[in-house]
C-alpha atoms as one frame of an Amber mdcrd trajectory, in Angstrom:
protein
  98.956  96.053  76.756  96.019  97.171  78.502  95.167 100.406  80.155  97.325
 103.131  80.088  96.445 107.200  80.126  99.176 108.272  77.181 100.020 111.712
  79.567 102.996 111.656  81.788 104.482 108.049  81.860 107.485 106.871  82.855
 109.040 106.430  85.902 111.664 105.232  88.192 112.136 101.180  88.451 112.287
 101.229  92.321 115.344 103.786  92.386 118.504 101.865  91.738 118.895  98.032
  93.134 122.422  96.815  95.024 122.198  93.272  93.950 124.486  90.144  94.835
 125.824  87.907  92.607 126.108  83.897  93.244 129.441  82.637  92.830 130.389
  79.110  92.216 131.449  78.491  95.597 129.027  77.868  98.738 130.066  81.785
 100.104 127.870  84.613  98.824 130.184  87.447  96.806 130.120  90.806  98.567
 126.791  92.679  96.468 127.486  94.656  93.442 125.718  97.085  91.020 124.641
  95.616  87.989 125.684  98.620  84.886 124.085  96.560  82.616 120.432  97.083
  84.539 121.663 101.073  85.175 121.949 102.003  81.329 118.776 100.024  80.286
 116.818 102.264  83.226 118.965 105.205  81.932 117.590 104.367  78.473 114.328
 104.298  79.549 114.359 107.584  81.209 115.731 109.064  77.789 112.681 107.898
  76.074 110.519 109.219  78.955 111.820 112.402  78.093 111.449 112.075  74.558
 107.903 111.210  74.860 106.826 113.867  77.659 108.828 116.872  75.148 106.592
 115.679  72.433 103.614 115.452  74.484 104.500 119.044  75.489 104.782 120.580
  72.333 101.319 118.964  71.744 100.155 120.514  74.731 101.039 123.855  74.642
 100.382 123.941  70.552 104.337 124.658  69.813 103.844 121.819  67.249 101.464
 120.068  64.809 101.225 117.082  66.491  98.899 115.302  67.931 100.332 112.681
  70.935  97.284 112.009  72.934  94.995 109.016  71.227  97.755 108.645  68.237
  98.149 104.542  68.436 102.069 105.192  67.590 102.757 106.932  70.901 100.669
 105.340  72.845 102.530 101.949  71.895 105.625 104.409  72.778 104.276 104.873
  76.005 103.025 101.287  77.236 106.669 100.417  76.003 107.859 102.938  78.235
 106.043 101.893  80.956 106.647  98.615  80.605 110.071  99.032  80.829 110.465
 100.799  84.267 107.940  97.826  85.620 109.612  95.107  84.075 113.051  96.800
  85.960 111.303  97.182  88.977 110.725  93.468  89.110 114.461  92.464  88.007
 115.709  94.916  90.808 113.375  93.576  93.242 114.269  90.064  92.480 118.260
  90.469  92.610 117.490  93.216  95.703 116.344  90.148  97.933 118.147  86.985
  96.165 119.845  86.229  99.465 116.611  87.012 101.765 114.047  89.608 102.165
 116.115  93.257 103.163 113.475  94.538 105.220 115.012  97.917 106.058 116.480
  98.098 102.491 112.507  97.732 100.675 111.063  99.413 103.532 113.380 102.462
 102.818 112.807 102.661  99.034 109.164 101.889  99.169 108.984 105.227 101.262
 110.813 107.382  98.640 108.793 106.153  95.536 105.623 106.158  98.110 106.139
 109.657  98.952 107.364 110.924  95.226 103.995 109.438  94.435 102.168 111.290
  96.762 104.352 114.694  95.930 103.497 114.387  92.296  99.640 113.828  93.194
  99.529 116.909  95.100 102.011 118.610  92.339  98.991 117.267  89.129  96.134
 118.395  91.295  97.010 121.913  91.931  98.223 122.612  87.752  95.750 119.820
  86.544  93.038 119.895  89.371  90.831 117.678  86.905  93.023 115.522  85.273
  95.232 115.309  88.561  97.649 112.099  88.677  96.092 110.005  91.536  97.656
 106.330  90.527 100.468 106.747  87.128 103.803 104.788  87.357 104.987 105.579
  90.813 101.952 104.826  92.774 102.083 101.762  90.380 106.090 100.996  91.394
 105.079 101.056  94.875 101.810  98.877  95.256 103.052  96.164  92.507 106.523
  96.109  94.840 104.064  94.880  97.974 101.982  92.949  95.741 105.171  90.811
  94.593 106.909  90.069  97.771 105.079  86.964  97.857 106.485  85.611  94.393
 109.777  86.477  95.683 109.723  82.528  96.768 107.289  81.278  94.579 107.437
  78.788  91.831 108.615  80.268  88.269 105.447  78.967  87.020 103.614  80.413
  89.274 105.347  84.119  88.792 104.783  83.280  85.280 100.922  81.969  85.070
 100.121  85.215  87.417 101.585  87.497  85.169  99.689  86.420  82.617  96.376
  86.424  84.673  97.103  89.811  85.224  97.145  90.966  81.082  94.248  88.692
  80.680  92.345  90.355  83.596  91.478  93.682  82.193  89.196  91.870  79.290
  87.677  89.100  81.691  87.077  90.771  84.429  86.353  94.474  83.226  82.811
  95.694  84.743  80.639  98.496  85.830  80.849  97.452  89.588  84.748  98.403
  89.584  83.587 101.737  88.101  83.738 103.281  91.760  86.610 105.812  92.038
  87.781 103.880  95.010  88.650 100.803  92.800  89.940 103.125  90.024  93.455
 101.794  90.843  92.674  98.223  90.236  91.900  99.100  86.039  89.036  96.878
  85.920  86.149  99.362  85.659  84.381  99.891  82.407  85.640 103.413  81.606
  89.028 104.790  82.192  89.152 108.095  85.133  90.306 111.324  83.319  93.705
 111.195  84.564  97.088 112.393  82.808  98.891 109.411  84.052  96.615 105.807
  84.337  99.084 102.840  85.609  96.083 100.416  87.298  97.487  97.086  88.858
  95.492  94.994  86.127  97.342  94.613  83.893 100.185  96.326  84.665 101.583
  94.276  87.070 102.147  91.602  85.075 105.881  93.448  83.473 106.839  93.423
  87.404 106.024  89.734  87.991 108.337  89.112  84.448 111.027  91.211  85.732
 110.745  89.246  88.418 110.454  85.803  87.083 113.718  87.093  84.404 116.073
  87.960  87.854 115.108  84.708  89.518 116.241  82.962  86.525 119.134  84.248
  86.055 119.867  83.870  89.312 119.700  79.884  89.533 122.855  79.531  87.867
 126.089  78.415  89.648 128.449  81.951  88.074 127.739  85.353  87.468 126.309
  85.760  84.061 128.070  87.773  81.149 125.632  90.425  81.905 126.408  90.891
  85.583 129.669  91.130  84.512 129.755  93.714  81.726 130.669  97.347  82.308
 129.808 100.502  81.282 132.844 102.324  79.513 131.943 104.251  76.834 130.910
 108.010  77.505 127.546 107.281  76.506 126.882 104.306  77.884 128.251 105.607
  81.588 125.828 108.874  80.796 122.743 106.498  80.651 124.236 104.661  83.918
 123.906 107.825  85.714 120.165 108.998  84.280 119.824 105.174  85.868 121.027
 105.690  88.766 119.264 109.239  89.221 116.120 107.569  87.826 113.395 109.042
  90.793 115.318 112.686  90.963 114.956 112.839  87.026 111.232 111.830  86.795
 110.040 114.624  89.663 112.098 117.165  87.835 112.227 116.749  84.251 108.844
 117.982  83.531 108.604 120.991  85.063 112.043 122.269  83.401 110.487 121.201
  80.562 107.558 122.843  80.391 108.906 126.182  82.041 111.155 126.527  78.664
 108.447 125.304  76.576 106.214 128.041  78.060 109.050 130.199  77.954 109.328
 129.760  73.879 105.488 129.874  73.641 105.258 133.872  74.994 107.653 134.608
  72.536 107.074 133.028  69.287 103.242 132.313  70.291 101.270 128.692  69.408
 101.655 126.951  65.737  98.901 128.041  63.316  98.566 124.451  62.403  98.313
 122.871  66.114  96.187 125.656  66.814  93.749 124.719  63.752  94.038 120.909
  64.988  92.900 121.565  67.959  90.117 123.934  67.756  88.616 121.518  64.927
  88.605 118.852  67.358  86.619 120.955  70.007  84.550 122.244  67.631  83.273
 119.034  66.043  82.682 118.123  70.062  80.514 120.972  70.516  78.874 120.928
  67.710  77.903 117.136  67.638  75.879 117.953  71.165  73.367 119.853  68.186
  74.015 118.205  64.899  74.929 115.085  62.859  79.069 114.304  62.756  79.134
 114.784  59.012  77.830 118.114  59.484  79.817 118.987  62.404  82.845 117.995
  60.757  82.365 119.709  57.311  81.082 123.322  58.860  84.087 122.806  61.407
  86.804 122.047  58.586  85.079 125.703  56.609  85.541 127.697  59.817  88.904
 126.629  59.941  90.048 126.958  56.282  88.330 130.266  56.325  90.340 131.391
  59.038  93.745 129.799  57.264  92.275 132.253  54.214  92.083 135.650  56.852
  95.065 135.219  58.673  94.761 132.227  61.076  94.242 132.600  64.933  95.312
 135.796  66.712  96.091 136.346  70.394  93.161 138.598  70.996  90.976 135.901
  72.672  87.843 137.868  72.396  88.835 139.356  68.776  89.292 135.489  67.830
  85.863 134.882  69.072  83.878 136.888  67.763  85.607 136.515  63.919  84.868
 132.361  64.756  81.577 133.492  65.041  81.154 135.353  62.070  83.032 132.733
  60.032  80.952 129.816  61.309  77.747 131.996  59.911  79.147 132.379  56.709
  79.549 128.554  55.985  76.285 127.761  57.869  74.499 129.904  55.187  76.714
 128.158  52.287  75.988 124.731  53.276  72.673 124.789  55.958  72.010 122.250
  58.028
């Protein structure tokens, strides 16, 4: 769907929307919550999770997997996020169905703003150069300005806009956006390093068809079924409350997470195989600075099965270093450049 750093996605869709229903009569109905819109952003959350533990375990080298670049999670995660934008525009457009709440948006705009801002400062000082400067929250709160104006619009004009905006990253993609000042727009010809990449193009087109899907709905005479429906079982009222407790989950869930993941890493140390995944990958980096790929990549893939053959990795980072060394001789003089 466009641009999208495959780090920490996910997010809150605009906290959790009170949002009236239109009865047949003339008189508006006194507002209710929609359950229906609470478990599908409690559902969303859950996959957050899932993705952000896997990322982890990627991270940290608990597991041999590799999440960053694979095209199956990063479909995972521009579903994800696609989601909680899409719900931000469906709980903006049933938020203000009767009129623009001022005070209402003005108060929720200022809790996403300033969870953006918290996890910002949060990425820069553990990730001071892959530091979150504009993922799903900044993204929640600019496309949520950026839409009051289709609040009223035509449909078709919701619709042809969001559109515009999926099409504008490959029309209008070029190396005067590349300033880090118009880094949030997504239009510049290479992405910032960034753990979390949510740019306006194109990713507020899901919020204008959110949007566009609540005004819809809206225009008919009775509540639809949806509106209507309830959550009873136990695990469809769990996923009401993750929905509900959307923001509080997002700021938190990562940091338990990788505080036990870090936690199992001291004691049963990284996986020999994530660990061999990973050093071949920055070792055919390094290396292709002096030599051709398909000689980077075959005296990498020795080192490493040479070191499968004496043991694998050990902690000892300077013991490690110095056997790399000696290995990487040995299959230079086997197969010279």
């Amino acid at each position: 769907m466009g641009k999208l750093r495959p780090g920490w996605v996910g997010g809150p869709a605009i906290l959790s929307y009170t949002s009236p229903v239109t009865a047949p009569s003339p008189h508006i109905v006194e507002p209710t919550r929609w359950d229906a819109i609470d478990v599908a952003r409690g559902a969303a959350i859950v996959a957050m999770i899932s993705y952000h533990f896997a990322w982890d375990l990627s991270f940290l080298q608990l597991a041999p997997i590799r999440v960053v670049g694979d095209p199956g999670w990063n479909a995972f995660a521009r579903g994800i996020a696609g989601s909680f934008l899409a719900l931000a525009g469906l709980g903006l457009s049933l938020a203000h169905a009767q009129g623009f709440r001022r005070r209402a948006f003005l108060s929720r705009l200022a809790k996403v703003g300033g969870a953006a801002l918290a996890v910002t400062l949060a990425t820069f000082l553990a990730f001071p150069d892959s530091y979150v400067f504009f993922g799903i929250l900044h993204a929640i709160a600019v496309c949520s300005i950026l839409a009051l104006p289709f609040l009223k619009a035509p449909i078709w004009v919701v619709a042809a806009t969001a559109v515009l905006c999926f099409a504008a990253p490959r029309l209008l993609t070029a190396p005067a956006f590349d300033h880090p000042v118009l880094d949030w727009l997504g239009l510049g010809s290479r992405d910032p390093v960034t753990n979390d990449y949510v740019p306006v193009f194109p990713w507020f087109g899901p919020v204008l068809i959110g949007l566009a899907i609540g005004r819809t709905v809206l225009r008919r005479r009775t509540a639809p079924s949806v509106a209507r429906w309830r959550a009873e079982s136990s695990a469809a009222q769990l996923l009401a409350w993750a929905g509900r407790k959307s923001l509080l989950i997002y700021l938190i869930h990562q940091p338990v997470l990788l505080a036990a993941l870090m936690g199992v890493l001291q004691f049963a140390g990284p996986h020999p195989e994530a660990q061999a995944r990973a050093f071949l990958q920055q070792c055919t980096a390094e290396c292709l600075g002096t030599g051709s790929a398909g000689f980077c990549q075959a005296t990498c893939a020795c080192v490493v099965d040479r070191l499968r053959e004496s043991g694998g990795f050990r902690r000892g980072a300077s013991e490690d270093q110095s056997r790399i060394s000696s290995l990487a001789q040995a299959c230079l003089r086997v197969d010279p450049p």
